[in-house]
C-alpha positions in Angstrom: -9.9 -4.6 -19.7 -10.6 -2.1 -17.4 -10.9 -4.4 -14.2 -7.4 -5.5 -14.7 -5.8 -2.0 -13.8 -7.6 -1.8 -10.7 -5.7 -1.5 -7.2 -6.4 -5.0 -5.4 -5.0 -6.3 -2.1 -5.7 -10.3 -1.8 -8.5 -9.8 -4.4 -10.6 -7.3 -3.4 -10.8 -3.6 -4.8 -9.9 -1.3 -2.4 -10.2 1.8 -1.1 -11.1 4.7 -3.1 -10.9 2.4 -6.5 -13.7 0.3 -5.0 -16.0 3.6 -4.6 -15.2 4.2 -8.0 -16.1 0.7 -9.1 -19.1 0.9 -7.3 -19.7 4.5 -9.2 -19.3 2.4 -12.6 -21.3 -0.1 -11.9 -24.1 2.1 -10.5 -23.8 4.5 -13.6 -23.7 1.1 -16.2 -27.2 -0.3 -14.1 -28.7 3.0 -14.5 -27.8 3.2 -18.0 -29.2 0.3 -18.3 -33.0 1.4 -16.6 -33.3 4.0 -18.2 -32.8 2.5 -22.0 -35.4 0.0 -20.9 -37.6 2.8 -19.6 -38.0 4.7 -23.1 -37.6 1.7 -25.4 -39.4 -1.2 -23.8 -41.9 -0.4 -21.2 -45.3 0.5 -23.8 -46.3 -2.9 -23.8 -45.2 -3.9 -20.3 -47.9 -1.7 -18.9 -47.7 1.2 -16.0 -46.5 -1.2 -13.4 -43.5 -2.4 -14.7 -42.8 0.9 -16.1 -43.5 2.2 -12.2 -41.4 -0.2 -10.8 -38.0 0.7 -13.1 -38.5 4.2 -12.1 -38.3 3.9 -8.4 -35.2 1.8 -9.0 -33.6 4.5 -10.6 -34.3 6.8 -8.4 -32.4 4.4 -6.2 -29.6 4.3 -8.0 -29.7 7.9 -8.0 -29.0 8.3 -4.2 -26.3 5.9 -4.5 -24.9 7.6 -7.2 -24.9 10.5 -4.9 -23.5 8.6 -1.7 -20.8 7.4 -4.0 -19.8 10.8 -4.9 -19.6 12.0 -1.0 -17.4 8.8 -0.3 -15.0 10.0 -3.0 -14.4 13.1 -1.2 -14.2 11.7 2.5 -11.0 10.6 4.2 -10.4 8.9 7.7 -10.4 10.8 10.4 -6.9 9.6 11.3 -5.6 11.8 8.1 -6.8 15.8 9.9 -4.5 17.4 11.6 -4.3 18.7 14.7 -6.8 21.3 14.9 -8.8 20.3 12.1 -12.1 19.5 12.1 -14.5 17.4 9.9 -18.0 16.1 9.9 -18.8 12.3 9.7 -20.1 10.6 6.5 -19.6 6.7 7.6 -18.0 4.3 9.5 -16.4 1.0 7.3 -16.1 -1.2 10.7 -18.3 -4.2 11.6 -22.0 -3.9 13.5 -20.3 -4.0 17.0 -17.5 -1.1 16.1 -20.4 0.8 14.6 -22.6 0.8 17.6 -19.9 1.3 19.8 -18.6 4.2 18.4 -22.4 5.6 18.2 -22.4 5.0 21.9 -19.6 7.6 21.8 -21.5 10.3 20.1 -19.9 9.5 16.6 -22.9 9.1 14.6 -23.3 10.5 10.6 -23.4 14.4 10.1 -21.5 14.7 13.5 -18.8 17.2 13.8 -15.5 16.1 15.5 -12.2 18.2 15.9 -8.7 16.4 16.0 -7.3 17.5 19.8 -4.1 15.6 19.8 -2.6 12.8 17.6 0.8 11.5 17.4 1.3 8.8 15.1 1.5 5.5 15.8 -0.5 6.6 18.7 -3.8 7.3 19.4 -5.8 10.3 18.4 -7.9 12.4 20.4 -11.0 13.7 19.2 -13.4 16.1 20.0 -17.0 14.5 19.5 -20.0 16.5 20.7 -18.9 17.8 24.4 -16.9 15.1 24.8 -13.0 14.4 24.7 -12.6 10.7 23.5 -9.3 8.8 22.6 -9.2 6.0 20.0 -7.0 4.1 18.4 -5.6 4.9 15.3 -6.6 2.0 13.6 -10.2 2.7 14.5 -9.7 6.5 13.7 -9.2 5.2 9.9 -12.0 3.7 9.2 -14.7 6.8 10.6 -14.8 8.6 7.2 -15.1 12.2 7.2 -15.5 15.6 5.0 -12.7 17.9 5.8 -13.9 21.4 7.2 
């Protein structure tokens, strides 16, 4: 069974093997649309037939989302000098809006000024020069680059 080799702390998938369970699941429902699309929609009418259509187009984009998650990494992980540009944050509504306070918002470039583990890291955010905590630091998910 393929859920039984999966990485899981107290449970719960984590990590990169839960964006690729997501990814499985996504492709499996779209699979799943698009057979019903071309075998069973004739007699269903336009509407339903609409209606599947602009669901798999949703699945699409999250397809796609999945596939930039796979390539992010926290920001804690850059080195000194590296920069990256921000695909998500994985903390709770108050963290979030916090840290968008802070100029660290998607599609924002930050550069890694200092960081000295188990310290904090300090980051270059817009034209701003802001410590946070390291624990913070890994959950704001960036591309490397």
């Amino acid at each position: 069974m393929a859920g039984a080799r999966r990485l899981r702390s107290r449970g719960r998938i984590t990590g990169s093997e839960l964006v690729e369970h997501l990814d499985e699941d996504i492709e499996h429902v779209h699979d799943d649309i698009e057979h019903v699309i071309t075998e069973h929609t004739e007699s269903a009418g336009n509407e339903v037939r609409e209606h599947l259509e602009e669901v798999d187009d949703h699945l699409h984009d999250m397809m796609e989302h999945s596939k930039d998650l796979k390539d992010a990494i926290p920001l804690a992980f850059l080195s000194v000098g590296e920069e990256g540009v921000i695909v998500e944050m994985q903390g709770g509504r108050g963290m979030s809006q916090r840290l968008s306070e802070m100029g660290f918002t998607n599609s924002t470039r930050v550069r890694v000024l200092s960081s000295s583990s188990p310290g904090p890291v300090l980051v270059g955010v817009r034209d701003a020069r802001i410590a946070i905590g390291r624990g913070i630091a890994m959950k704001i998910l960036v591309h490397k680059g």
